[in-house]
C-alpha positions as CSV (number, residue, x, y, z in Angstrom):
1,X,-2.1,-33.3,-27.4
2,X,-2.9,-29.9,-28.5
3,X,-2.1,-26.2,-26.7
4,X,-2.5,-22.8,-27.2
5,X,-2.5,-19.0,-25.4
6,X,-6.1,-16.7,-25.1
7,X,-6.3,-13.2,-25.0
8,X,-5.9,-9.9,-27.1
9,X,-4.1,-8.8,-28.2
10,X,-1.6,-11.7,-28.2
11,X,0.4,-11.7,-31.5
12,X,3.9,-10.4,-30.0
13,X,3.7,-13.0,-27.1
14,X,6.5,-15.3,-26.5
15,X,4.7,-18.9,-25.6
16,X,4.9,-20.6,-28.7
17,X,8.6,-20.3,-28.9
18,X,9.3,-20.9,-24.9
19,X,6.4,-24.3,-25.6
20,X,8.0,-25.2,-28.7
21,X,11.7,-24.8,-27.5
22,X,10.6,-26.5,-24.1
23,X,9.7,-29.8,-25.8
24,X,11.8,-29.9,-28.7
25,X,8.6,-28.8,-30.9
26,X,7.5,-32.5,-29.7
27,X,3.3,-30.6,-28.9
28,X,2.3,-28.0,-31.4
29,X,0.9,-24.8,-29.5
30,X,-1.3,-21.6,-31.4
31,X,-2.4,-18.4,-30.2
32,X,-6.2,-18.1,-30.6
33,X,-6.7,-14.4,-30.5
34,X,-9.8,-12.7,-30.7
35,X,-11.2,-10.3,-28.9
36,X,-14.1,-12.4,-28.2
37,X,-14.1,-14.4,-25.1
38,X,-16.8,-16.8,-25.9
39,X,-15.3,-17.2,-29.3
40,X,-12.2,-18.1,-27.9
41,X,-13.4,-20.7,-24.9
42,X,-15.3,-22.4,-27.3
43,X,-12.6,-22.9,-29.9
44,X,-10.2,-24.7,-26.6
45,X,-13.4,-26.5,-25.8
46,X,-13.5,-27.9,-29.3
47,X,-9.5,-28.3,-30.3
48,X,-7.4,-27.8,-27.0
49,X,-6.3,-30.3,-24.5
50,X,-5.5,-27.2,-22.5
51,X,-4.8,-23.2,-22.6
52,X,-3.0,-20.5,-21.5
53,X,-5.1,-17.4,-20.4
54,X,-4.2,-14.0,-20.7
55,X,-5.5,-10.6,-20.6
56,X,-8.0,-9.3,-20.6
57,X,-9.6,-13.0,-19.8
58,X,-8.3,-14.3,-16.8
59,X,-11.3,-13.1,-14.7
60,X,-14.1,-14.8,-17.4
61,X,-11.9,-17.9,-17.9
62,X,-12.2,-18.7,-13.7
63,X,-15.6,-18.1,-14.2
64,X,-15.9,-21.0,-16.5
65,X,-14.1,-23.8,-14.5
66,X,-15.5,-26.6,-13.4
67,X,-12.5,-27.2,-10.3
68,X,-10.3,-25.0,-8.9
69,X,-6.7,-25.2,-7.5
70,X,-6.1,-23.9,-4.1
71,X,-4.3,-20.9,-5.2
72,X,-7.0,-20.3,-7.9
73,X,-9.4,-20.1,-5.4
74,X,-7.2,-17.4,-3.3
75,X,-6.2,-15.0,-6.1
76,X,-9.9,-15.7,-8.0
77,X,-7.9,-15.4,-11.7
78,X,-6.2,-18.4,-13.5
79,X,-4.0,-17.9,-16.6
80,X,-4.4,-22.1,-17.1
81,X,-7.0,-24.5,-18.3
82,X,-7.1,-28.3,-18.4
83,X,-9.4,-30.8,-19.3
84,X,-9.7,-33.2,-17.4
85,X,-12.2,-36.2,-16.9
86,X,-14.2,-34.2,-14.2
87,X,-13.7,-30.9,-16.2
88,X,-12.2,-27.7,-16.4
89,X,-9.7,-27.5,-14.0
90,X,-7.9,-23.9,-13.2
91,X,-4.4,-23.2,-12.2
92,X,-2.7,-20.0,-12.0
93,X,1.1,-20.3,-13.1
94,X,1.9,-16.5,-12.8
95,X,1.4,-17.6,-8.5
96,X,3.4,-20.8,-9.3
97,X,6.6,-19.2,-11.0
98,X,6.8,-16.3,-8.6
99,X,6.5,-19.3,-6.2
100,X,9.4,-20.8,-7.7
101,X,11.2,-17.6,-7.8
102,X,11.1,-16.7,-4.3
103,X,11.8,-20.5,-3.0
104,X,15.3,-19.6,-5.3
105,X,15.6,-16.8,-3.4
106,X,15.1,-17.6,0.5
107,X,17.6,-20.6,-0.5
108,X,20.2,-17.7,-1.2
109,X,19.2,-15.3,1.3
110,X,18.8,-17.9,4.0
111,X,17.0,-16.3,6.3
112,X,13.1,-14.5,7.0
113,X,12.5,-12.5,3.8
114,X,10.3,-9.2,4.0
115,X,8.4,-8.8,0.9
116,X,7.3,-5.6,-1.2
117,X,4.2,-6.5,-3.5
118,X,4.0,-3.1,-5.7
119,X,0.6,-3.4,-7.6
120,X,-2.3,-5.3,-6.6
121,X,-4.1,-6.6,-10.2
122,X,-4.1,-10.1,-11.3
123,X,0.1,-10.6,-11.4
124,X,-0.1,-8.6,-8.4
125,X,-2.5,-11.4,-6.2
126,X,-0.7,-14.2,-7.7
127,X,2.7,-12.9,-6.2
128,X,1.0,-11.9,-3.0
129,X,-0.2,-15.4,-2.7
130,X,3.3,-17.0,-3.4
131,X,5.0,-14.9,-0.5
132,X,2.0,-15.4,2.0
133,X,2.0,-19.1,0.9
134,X,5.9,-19.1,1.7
135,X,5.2,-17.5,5.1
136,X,7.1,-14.3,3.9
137,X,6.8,-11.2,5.8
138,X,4.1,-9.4,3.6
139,X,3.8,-5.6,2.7
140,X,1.3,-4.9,-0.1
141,X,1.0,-1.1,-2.1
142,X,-1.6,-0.1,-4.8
143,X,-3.0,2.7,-6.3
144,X,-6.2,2.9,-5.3
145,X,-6.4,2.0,-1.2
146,X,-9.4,-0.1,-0.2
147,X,-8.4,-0.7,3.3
148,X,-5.9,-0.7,6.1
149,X,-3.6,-3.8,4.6
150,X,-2.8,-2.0,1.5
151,X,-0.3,0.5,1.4
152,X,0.2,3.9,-0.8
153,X,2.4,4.6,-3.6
154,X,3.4,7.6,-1.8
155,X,5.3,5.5,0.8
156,X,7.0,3.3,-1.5
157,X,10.8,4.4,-0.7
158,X,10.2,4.0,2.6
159,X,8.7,0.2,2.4
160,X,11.7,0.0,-0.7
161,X,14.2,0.7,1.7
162,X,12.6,-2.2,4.2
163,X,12.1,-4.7,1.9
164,X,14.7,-7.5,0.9
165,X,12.4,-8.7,-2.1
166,X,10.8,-6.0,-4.2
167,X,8.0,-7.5,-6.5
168,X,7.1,-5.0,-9.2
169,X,3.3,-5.5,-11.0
170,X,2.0,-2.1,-12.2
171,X,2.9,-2.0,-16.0
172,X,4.7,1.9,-15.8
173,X,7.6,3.3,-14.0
174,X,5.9,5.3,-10.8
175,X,7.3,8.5,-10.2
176,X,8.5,7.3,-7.1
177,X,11.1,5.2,-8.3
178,X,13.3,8.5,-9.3
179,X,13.0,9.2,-5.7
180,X,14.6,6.3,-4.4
181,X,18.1,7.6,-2.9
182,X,21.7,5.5,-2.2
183,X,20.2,4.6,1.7
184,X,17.3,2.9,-0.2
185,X,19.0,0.4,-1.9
186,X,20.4,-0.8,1.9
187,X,24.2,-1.0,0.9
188,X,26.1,-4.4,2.3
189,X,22.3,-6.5,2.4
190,X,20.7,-8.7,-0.7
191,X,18.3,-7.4,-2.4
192,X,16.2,-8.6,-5.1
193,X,13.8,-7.4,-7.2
194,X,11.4,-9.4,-9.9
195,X,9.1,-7.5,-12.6
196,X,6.0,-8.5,-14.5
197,X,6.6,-6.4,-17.7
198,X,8.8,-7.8,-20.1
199,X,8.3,-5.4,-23.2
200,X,8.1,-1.8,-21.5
201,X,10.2,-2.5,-17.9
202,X,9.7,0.1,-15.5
203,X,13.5,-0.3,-13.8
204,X,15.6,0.2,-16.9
205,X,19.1,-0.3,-17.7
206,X,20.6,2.7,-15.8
207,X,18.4,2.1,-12.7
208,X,20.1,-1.1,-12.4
209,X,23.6,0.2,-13.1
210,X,22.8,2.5,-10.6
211,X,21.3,-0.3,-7.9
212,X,24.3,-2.5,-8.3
213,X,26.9,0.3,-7.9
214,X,25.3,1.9,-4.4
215,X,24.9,-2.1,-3.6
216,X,26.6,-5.3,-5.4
217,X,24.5,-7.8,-3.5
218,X,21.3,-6.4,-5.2
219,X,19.8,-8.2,-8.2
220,X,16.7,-7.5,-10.6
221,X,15.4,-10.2,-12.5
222,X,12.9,-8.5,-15.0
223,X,10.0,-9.7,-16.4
224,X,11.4,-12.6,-18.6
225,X,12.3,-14.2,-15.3
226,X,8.7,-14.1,-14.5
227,X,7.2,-15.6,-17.8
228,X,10.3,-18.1,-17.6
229,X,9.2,-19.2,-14.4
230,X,5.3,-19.6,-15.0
231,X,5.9,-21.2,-18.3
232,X,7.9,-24.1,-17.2
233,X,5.6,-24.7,-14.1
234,X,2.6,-24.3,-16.2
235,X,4.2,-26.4,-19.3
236,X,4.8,-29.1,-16.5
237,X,0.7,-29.2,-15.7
238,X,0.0,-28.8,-19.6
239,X,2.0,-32.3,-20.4
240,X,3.1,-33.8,-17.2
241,X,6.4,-33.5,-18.4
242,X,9.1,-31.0,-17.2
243,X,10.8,-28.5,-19.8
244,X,13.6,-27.9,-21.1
245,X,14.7,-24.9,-19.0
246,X,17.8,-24.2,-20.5
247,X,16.5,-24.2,-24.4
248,X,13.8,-21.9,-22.9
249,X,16.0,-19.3,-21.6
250,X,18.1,-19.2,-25.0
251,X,14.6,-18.3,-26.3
252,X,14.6,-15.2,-24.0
């Protein structure tokens, strides 16, 4: 069996070491980067047992598939492509690790959870989709406001304050987040926030100094949690085979 990551530009990413570290090196696993779509589907459909998909092709690679998983057909974006003997069949691991995540964390918190999803893009729906799936209480927040059921970044300390999960997609620090004062961050109640961007985080080291001071049962799990989380689930659909989380995370 054969692997490999889509998208551009893909050259810092951190899937072959999480894949090769997963499986002892057992599956070998190449980034095909081009900024070429088509160039790049046709070279999984001609050497790939299955792919990883990121941007800027996650739209164009659901396009293509030939069956869709249920959350796939929710979020309309996958970030995973199998062959299989019917097809192409799509998954989206970003909704299955934030999945994972949250299941963690309604085991800890033990009770209803009220969820903040901050950024409505691809990572954004899959996380949306997780919570709703999860029966979470749902708040959603964007920049650009389409309708009633999304939410402005103007109000985002309020809904912060609120929230017992924060989920953090837009890929820079809003100003808003300086805003945020001690009542925010709900002293004496868990709190936990997760964020997609692992290379340019948007809550940085003194924010979270700062959190876990005003409030030690807050935690922030940044965005090496996130591609942690949907590479073992989407490793696990790649091979059938479960991971080796523990060598991952020393990848990390």
């Amino acid at each position: 069996m054969k692997f490999g990551l889509i998208g551009h530009p893909i050259a810092h990413s951190l899937s072959p070491a999480l894949f090769r570290a997963g499986f002892d090196g057992k599956y070998p696993y190449e980034l095909i980067e081009t900024p070429d779509f088509e160039q790049a589907y046709a070279r999984f459909l001609n050497g790939y047992d299955a792919i990883n998909v990121t941007a800027p092709f996650k739209e164009l690679a659901f396009a293509k598939a030939d069956i869709l998983s249920e959350e796939c057909r929710n979020i309309k974006a996958t970030n995973l492509l199998v062959k299989t003997p019917d097809g192409i069949k799509a998954y989206n691991s970003d909704y299955l690790g934030v999945r994972m995540w949250l299941e963690e964390v309604q085991a800890e918190a033990a009770e209803d959870l009220k969820v903040l999803v901050v950024g409505m893009g691809g990572a954004g729906k899959a996380a949306a989709e997780a919570a709703r799936s999860l029966g979470m209480n749902l708040t959603l927040m964007n920049r650009t406001v389409h309708d009633e059921s999304i939410r402005p970044l103007d109000e985002f300390c309020s809904h912060f304050r609120k929230a017992d999960v924060i989920i953090y997609n837009i890929p820079a620090a809003i100003p808003e987040i300086n805003n945020l004062t001690d009542n925010d961050f709900t002293p004496g109640k868990a709190k936990f926030i997760l964020e997609a961007n692992y290379r340019n985080p948007s809550f940085d080291t003194s924010f979270i100094l700062k959190m876990t001071e005003i409030n030690p049962l807050a935690r922030y799990s940044g965005g090496k949690t996130w591609l942690l989380y949907q590479a073992v689930t989407g490793y696990e659909i790649f091979t059938g085979e479960r991971p080796d989380l523990q060598k991952m995370s020393a990848v990390l």
